[in-house]
N, C-alpha and C positions, 0 to 999 in steps of 0.2 A: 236580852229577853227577861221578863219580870218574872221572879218563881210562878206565881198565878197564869199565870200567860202560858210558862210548859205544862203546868198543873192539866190544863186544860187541853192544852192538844199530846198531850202523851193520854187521857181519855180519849179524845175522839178517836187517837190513833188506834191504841186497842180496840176500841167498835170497830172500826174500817176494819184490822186484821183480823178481829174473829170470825166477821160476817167474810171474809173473803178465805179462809181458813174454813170453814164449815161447811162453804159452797163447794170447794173442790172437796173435802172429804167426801160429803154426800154422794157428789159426782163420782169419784172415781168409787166408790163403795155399792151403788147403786146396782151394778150389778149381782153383786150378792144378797141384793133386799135388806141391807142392815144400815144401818147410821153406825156415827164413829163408836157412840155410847153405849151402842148394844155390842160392835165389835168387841171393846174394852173389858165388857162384863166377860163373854166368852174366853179371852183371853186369858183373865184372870183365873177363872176356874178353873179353865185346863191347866194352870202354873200351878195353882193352890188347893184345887180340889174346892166338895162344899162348902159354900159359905153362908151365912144370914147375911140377910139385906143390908143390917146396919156394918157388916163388918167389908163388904162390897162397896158402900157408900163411905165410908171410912179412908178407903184403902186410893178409890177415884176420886175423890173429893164429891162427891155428887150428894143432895137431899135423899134420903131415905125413901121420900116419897115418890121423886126420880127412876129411882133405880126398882121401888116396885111395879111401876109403872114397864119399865122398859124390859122387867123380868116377864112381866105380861103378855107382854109382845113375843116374846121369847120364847114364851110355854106356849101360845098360840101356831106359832112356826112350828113348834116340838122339839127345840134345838135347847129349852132347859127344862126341869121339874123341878116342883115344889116337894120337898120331902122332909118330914117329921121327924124327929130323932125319936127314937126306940126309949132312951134314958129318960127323957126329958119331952113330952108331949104338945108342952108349950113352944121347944124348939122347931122354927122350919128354916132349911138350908135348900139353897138353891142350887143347883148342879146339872151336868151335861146329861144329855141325853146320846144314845147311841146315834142318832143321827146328826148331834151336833161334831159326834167327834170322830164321824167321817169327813164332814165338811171343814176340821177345824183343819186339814193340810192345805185345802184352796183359799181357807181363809190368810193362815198367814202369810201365805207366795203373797195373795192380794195385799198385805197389809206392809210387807216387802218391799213390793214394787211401788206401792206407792213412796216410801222410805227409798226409794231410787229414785222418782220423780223428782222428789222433793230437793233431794240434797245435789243433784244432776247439774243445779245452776248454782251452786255456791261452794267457795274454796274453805275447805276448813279452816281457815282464816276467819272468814266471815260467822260462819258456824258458831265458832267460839268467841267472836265477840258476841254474837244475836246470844248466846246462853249464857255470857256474862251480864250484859247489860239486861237480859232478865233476871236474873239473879240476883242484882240489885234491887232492881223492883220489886220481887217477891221481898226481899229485907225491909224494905221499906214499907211498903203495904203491912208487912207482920209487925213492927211496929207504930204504926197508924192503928192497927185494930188494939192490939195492948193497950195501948194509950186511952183507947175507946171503950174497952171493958176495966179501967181500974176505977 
């Protein structure tokens, strides 16, 4: 097969798995009212305590814009708030609200089980090839962008 040739279906391939990757997160998250995105946020702050957007967005890889967006949604539920720093007026940090941090024990069973679904059909064998052979391609993607900003 011609470099161009994998070039090409190692993209579509990632379309196919994201879209088929996103569908069952959604699904099995659905019952919590959350996407994976908002899960992730949650996550994070219960690990780290508040944060700003951009250090959220930093931290998941996501636009800034994203993750205000989906902080949004979040303060709409009441599972986060927007809070000012006392020092620093310009500063806002995002954080759990008390009722997110009742919910954060059925969030992570949920986030668990799904981490049991998932790895239920494949031998750690496999496992560690799928995260090497991405691990390649993160290497390689990171120098295609270098390459691209020098």
């Amino acid at each position: 097969m011609e470099p161009i040739e994998s070039c090409v279906q190692i993209g579509s391939l990632l379309r196919v798995i994201d879209t088929k990757h996103s569908k069952i997160v959604n699904q099995f998250y659905a019952p919590q009212n959350l996407t994976a995105p908002s899960i992730n946020i949650l996550l994070l702050l219960e690990n780290e305590g508040p944060l700003r957007v951009g250090d959220i967005g930093a931290v998941l890889n996501m636009v800034d814009s994203n993750v205000s967006a989906v902080c949004s949604r979040l303060e709409n539920m009441e599972l986060v708030s927007r809070v000012r720093m006392k020092d620093d007026q310009r500063v806002v940090k995002i954080q759990l609200t008390d009722k997110a941090q009742e919910r954060m024990r059925d969030i992570k069973a949920n986030v668990r089980d799904f981490q049991q679904l998932f790895v239920k059909h494949a031998s750690q064998e496999d496992l560690n090839d799928i995260l090497l052979g991405l691990n390649k391609l993160d290497q390689l993607l990171e120098k295609v962008l270098k390459e691209k900003t020098e």
